[in-house]
C-alpha positions in Angstrom: 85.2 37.0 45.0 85.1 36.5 48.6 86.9 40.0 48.8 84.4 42.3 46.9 82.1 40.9 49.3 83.8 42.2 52.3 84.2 45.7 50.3 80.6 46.1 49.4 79.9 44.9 52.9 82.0 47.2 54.2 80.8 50.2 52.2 77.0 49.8 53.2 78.2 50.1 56.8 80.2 53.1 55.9 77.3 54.7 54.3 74.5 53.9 56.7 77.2 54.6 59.6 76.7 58.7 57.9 72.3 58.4 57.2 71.0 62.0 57.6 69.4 62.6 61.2 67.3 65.1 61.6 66.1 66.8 65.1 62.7 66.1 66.6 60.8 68.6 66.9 57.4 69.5 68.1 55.9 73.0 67.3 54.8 75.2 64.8 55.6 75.1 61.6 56.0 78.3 59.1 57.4 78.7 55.5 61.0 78.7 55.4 63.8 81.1 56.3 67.1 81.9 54.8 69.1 82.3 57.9 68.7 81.2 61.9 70.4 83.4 64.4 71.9 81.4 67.6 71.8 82.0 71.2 72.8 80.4 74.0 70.3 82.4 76.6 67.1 83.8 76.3 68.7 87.0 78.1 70.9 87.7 74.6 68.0 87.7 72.0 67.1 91.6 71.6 64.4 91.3 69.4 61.0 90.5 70.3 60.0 87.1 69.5 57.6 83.9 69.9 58.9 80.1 70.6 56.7 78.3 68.0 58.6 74.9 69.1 61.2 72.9 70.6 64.0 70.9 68.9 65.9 68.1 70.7 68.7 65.8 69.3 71.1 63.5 70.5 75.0 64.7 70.7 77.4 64.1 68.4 79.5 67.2 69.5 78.7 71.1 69.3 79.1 71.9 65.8 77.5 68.9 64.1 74.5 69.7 66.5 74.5 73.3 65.9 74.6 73.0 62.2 71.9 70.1 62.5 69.7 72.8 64.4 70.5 75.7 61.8 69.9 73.7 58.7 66.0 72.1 60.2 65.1 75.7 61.7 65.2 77.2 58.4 62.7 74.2 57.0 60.2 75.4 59.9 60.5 79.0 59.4 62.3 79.7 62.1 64.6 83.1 62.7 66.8 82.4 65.5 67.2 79.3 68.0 68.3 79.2 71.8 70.1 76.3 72.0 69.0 75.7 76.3 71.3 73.0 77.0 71.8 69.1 77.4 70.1 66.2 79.3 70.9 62.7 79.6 68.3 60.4 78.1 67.3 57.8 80.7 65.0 56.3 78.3 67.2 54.1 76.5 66.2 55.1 72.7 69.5 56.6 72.3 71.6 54.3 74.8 72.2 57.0 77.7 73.3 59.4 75.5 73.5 63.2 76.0 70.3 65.1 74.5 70.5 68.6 73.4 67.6 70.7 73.9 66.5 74.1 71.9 63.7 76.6 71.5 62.6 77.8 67.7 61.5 81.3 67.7 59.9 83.7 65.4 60.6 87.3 66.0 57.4 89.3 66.2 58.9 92.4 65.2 
């Protein structure tokens, strides 16, 4: 008995260890898109374009990020993203951690 115990235990850490995190974000919201272009400079985006918000989220390494990004910009309607870089978070929230930073944009064109 005492082993199923140890297994469920075990299996709630596993599955709370993988909960869904989502970006913050604080901007502009606008019906959804199919598909979010990614840049790394404002310099590379050729079309014209608004930011309509910014989305931060701690690191857990570049593609887990970048998809993270990708899959919330398309629930705020955004077209592309420039993912702007990474700050460490002095604040304690996310123990030191690195933060990456990114702008939402709408092209206007």
């Amino acid at each position: 008995m005492k082993n199923y115990h140890i297994l469920f235990l075990s299996l709630c850490l596993l599955l709370s260890s993988c909960a869904a995190v989502a970006p913050s974000y604080f901007g502009d919201k606008l019906p959804p898109t199919t598909s979010v272009d990614v840049y790394y400079s404002a310099h590379d985006v050729t079309k014209q374009y608004k930011v309509i918000g910014h989305l931060t989220l701690e690191n857990f390494g570049q593609e887990w990020v970048k998809a993270k990004f990708i899959a919330y910009a398309k629930t705020i309607g955004a077209d592309a993203i420039i993912i702007t870089g990474s700050t460490v978070d002095l604040s304690g929230k996310s123990g030191g951690s690195d933060i990456v930073n990114a702008d939402a944009l709408k092209y206007t064109n």
